[in-house]
C-alpha positions as protocol buffer text, in pm:
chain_id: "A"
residue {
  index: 1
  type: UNK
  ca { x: -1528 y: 4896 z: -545 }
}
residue {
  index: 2
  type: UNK
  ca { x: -1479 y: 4753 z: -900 }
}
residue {
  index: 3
  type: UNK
  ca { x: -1132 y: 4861 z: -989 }
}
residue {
  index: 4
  type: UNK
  ca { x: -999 y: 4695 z: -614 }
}
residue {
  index: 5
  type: UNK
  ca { x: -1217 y: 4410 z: -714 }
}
residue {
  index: 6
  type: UNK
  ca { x: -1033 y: 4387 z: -1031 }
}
residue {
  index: 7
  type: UNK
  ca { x: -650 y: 4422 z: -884 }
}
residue {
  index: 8
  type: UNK
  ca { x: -786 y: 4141 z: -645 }
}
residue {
  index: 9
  type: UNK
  ca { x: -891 y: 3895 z: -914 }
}
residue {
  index: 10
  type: UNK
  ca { x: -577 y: 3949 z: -1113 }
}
residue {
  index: 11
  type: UNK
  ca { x: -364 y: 3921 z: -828 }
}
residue {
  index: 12
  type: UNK
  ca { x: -480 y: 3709 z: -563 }
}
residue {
  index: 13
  type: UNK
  ca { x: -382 y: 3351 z: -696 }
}
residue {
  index: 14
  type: UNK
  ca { x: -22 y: 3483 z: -691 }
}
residue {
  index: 15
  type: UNK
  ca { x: -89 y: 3426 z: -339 }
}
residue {
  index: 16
  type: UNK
  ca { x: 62 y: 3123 z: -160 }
}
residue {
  index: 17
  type: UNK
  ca { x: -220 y: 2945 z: 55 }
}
residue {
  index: 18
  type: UNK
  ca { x: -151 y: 2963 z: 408 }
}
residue {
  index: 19
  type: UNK
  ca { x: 91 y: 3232 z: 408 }
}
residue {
  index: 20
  type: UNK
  ca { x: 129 y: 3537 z: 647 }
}
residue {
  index: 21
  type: UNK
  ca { x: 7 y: 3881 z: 446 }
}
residue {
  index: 22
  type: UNK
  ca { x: 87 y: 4200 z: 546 }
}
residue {
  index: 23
  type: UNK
  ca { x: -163 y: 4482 z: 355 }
}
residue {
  index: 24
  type: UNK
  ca { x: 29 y: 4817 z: 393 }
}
residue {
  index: 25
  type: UNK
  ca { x: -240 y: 5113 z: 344 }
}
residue {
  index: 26
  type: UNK
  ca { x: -491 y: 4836 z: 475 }
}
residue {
  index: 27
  type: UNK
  ca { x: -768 y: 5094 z: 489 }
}
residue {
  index: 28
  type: UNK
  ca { x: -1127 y: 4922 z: 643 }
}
residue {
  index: 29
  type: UNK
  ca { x: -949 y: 4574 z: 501 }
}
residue {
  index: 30
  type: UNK
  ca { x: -1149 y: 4511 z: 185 }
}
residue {
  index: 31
  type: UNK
  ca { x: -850 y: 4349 z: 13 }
}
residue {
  index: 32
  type: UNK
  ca { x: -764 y: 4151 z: 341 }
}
residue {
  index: 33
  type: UNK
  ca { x: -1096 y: 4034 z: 350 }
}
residue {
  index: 34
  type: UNK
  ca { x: -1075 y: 3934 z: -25 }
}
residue {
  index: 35
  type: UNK
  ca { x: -771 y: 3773 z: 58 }
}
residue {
  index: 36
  type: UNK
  ca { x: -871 y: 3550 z: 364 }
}
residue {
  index: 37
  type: UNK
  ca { x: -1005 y: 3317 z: 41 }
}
residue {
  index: 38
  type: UNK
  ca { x: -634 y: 3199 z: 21 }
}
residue {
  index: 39
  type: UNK
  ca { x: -644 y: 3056 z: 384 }
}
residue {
  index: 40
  type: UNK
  ca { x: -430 y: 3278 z: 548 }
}
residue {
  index: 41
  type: UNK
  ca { x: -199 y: 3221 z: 845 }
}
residue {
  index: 42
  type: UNK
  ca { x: -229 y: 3569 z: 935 }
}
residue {
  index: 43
  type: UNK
  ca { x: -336 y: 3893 z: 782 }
}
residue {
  index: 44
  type: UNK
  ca { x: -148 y: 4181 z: 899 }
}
residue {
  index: 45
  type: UNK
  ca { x: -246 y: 4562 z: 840 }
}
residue {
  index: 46
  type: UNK
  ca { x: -156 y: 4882 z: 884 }
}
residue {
  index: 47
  type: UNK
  ca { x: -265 y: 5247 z: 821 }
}
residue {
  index: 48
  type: UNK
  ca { x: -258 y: 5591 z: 934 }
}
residue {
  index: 49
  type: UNK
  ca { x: -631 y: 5613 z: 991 }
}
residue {
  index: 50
  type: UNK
  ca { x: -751 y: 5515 z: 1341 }
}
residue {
  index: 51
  type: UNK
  ca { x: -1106 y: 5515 z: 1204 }
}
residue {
  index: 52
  type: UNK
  ca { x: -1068 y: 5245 z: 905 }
}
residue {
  index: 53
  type: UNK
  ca { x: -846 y: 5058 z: 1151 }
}
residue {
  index: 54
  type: UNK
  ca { x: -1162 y: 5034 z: 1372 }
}
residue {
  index: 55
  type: UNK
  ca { x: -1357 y: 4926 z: 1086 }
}
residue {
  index: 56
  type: UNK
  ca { x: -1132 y: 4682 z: 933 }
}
residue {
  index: 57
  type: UNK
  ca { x: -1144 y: 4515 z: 1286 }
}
residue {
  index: 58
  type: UNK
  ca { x: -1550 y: 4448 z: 1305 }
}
residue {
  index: 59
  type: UNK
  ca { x: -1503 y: 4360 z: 914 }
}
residue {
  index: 60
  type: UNK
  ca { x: -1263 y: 4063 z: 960 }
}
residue {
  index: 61
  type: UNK
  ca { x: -1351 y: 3939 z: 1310 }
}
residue {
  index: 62
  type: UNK
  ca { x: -1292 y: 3566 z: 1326 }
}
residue {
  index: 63
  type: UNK
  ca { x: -994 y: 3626 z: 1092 }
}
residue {
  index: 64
  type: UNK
  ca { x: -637 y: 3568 z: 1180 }
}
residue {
  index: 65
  type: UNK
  ca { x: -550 y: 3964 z: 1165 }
}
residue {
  index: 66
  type: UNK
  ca { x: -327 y: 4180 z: 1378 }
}
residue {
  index: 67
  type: UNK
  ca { x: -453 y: 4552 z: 1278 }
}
residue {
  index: 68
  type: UNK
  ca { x: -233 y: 4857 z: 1383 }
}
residue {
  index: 69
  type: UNK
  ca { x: -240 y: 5224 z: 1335 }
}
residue {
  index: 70
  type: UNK
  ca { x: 76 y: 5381 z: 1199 }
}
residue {
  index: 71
  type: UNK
  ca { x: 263 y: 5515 z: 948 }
}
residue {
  index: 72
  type: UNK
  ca { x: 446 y: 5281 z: 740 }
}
residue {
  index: 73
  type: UNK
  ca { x: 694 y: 5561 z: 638 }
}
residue {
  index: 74
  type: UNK
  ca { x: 861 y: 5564 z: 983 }
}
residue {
  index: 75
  type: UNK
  ca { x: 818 y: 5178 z: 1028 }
}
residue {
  index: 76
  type: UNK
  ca { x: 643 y: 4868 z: 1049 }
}
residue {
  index: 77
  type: UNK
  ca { x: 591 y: 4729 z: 1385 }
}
residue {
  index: 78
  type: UNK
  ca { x: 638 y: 4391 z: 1306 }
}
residue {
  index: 79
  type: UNK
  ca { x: 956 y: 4173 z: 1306 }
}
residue {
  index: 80
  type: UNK
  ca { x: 1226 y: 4105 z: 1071 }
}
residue {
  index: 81
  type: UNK
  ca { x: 1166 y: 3855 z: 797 }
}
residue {
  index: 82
  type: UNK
  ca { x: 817 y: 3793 z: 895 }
}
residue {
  index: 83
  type: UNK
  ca { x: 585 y: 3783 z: 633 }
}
residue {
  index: 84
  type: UNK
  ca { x: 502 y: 3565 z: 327 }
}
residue {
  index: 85
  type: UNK
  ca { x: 363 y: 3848 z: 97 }
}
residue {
  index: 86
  type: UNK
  ca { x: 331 y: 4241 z: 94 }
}
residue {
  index: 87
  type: UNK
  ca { x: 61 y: 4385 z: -61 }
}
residue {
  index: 88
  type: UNK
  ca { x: 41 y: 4777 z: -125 }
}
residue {
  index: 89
  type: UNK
  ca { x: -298 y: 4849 z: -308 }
}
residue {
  index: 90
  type: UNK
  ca { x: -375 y: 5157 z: -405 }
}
residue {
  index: 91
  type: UNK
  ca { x: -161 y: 5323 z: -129 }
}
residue {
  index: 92
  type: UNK
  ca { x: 205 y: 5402 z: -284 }
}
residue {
  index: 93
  type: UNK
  ca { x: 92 y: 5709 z: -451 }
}
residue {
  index: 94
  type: UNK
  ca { x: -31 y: 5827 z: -112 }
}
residue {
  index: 95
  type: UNK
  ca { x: 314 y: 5858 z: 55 }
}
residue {
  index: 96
  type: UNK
  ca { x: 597 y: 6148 z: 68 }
}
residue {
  index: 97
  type: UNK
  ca { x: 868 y: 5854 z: 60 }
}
residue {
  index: 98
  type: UNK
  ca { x: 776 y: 5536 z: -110 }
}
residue {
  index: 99
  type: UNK
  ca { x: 1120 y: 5425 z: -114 }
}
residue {
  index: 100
  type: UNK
  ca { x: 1091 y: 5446 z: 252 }
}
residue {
  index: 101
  type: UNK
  ca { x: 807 y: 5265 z: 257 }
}
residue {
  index: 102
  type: UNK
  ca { x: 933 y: 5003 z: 47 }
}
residue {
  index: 103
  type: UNK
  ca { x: 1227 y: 4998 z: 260 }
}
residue {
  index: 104
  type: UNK
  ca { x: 1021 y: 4875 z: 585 }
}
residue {
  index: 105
  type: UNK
  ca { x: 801 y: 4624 z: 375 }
}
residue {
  index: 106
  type: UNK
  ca { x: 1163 y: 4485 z: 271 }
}
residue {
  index: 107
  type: UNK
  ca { x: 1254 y: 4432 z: 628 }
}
residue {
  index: 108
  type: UNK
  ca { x: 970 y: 4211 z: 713 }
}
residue {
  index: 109
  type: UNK
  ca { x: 977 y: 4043 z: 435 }
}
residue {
  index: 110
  type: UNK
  ca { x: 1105 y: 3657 z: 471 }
}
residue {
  index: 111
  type: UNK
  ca { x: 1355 y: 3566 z: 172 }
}
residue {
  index: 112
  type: UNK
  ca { x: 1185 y: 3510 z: -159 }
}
residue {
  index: 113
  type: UNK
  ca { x: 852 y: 3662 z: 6 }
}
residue {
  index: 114
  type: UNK
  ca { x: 627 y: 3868 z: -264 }
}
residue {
  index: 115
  type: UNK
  ca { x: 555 y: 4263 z: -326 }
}
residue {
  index: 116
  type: UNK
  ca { x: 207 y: 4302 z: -488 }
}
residue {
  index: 117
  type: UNK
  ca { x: 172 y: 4667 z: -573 }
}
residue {
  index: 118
  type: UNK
  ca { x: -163 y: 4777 z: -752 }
}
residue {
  index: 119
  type: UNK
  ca { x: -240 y: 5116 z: -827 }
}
residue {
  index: 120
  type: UNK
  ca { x: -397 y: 5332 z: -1027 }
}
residue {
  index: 121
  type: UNK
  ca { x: -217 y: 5388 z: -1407 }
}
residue {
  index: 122
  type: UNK
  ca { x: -263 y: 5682 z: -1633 }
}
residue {
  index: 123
  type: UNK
  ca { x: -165 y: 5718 z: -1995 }
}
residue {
  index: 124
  type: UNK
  ca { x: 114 y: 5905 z: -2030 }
}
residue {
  index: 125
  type: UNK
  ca { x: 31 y: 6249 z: -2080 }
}
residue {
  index: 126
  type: UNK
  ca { x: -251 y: 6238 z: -1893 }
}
residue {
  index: 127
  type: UNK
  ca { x: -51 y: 6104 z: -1593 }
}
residue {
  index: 128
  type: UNK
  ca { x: 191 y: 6393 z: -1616 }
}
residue {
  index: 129
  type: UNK
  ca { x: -90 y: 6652 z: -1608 }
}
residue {
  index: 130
  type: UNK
  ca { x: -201 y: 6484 z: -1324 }
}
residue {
  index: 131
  type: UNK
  ca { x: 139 y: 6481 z: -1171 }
}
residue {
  index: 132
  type: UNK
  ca { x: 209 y: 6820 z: -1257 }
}
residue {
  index: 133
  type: UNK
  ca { x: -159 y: 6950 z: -1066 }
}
residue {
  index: 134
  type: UNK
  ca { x: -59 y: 6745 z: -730 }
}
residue {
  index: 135
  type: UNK
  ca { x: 263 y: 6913 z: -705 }
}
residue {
  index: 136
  type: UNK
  ca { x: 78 y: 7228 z: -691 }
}
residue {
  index: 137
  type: UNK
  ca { x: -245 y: 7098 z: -516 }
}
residue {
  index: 138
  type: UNK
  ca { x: -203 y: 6743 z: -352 }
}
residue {
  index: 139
  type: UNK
  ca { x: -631 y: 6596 z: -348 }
}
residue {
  index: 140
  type: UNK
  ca { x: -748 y: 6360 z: -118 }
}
residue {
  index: 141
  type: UNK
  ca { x: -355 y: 6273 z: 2 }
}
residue {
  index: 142
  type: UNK
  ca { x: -242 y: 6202 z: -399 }
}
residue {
  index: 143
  type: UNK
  ca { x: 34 y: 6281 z: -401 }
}
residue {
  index: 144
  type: UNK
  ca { x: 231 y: 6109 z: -695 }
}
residue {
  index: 145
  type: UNK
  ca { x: 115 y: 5847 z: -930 }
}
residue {
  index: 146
  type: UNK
  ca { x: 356 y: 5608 z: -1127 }
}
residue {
  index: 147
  type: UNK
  ca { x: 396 y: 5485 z: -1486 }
}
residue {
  index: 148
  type: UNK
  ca { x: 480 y: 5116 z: -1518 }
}
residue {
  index: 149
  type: UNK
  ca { x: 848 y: 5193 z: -1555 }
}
residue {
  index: 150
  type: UNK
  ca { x: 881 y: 5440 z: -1330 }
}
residue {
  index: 151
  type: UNK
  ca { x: 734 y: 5160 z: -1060 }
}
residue {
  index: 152
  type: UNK
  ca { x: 977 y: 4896 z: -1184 }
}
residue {
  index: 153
  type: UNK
  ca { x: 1274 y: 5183 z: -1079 }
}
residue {
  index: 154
  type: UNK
  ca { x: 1120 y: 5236 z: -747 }
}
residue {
  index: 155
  type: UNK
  ca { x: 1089 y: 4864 z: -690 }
}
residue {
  index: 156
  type: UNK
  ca { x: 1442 y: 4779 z: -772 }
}
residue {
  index: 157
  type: UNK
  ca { x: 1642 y: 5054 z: -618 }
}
residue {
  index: 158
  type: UNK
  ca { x: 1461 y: 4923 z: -270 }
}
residue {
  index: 159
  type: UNK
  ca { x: 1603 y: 4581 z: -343 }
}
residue {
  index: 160
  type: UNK
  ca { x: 1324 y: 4385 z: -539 }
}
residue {
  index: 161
  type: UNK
  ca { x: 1397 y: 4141 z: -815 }
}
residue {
  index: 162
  type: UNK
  ca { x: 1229 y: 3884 z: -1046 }
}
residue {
  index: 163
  type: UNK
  ca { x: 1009 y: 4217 z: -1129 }
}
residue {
  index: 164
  type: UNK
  ca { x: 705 y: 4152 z: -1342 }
}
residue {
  index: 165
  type: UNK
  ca { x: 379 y: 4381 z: -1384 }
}
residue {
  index: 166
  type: UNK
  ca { x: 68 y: 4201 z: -1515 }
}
residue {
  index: 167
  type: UNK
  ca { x: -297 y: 4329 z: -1620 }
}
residue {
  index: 168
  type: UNK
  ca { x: -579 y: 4275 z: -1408 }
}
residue {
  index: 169
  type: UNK
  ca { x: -811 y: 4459 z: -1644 }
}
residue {
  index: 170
  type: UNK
  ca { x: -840 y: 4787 z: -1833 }
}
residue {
  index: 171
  type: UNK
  ca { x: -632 y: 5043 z: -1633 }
}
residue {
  index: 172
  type: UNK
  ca { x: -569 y: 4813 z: -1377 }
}
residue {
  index: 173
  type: UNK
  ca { x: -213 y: 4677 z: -1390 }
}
residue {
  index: 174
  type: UNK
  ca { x: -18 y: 4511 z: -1079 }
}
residue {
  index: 175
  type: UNK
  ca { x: 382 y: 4454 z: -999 }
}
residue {
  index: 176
  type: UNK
  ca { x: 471 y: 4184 z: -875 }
}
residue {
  index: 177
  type: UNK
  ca { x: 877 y: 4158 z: -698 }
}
residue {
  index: 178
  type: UNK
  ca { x: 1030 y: 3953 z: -476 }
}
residue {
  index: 179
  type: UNK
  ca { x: 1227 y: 3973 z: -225 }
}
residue {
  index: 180
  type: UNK
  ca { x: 1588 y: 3822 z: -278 }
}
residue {
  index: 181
  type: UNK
  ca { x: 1669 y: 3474 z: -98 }
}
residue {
  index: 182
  type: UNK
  ca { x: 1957 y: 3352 z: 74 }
}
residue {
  index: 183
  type: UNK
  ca { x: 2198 y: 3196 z: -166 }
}
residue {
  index: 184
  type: UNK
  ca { x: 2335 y: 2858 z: -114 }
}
residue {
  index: 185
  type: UNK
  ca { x: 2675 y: 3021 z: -73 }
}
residue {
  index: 186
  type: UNK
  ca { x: 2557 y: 3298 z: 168 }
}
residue {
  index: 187
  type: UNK
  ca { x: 2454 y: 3053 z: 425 }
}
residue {
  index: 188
  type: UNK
  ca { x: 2788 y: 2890 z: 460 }
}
């Protein structure tokens, strides 16, 4: 897969070695596997699919991973403030709720953790054609695809900051957020 190839290149060195990644839409864990090149402490993934769940498993054995089926719309089975980086790759125009979504990856998300969201980008009147069709007949669980600015909203109204989206390649973009940290004068 080029294009995920291409998402991973431009965004992996964002990456801080040794941190704990969480890959939400993990599928059969090709970007997890990509990933374990930044020495991971632990590569967390979920998804609604049973089956890729079983193959991301046999695909990164020997890896620090903790795989789970679910659906990160009503949660993410992990703890508060628990992971390094987020990383949501071709998967937020899959969901009914992305703020949702985007809501739960907040929660486990230490302070100044990063979101890494990479996902297919349209020109703009092709993208609302294609918006426009899925309303009527949703393919392959599309459901919604974003423009650059519309994906800087979403990321903001679910408490993001430092927002910046960078190019990976021709049609491949990436937005990169962070999760606030506690302020000096919070912690007293």
């Amino acid at each position: 897969m080029r294009w995920i190839d291409s998402w991973v290149n431009g965004f992996s060195s964002e990456v801080p070695l040794q941190s704990s990644i969480i890959d939400v839409g993990c599928g059969t864990g090709n970007v997890m596997r990509r990933l374990a090149e930044r020495t991971p402490t632990l590569l967390a993934g979920i998804d609604i699919s049973a089956q890729m769940i079983a193959v991301g498993e046999k695909k990164l054995k020997g890896l620090p991973v903790d795989l789970r089926v679910g659906d990160a719309e009503s949660g993410l089975p992990w703890p508060d403030c628990f992971f390094d980086v987020a990383v949501l790759t071709s998967t937020i125009h899959h969901f009914p709720n992305p703020d949702r979504v985007l809501a739960n990856v907040h929660r486990v998300l230490k302070p100044n953790a990063i979101l890494i969201i990479a996902d297919p980008l349209f020109p703009f009147p092709l993208l609302q054609t294609i918006n426009l069709f899925l309303k009527v007949y949703p393919m392959n669980g599309d459901l919604h695809f974003y423009s650059l600015r519309g994906l800087r909203r979403l990321v903001s109204k679910c408490g993001f900051e430092r927002i910046r989206q960078n190019s990976a390649g021709f049609s491949a973009k990436y937005t990169l957020a962070y999760k606030a940290g506690i302020t000096h004068e919070a912690a007293t």
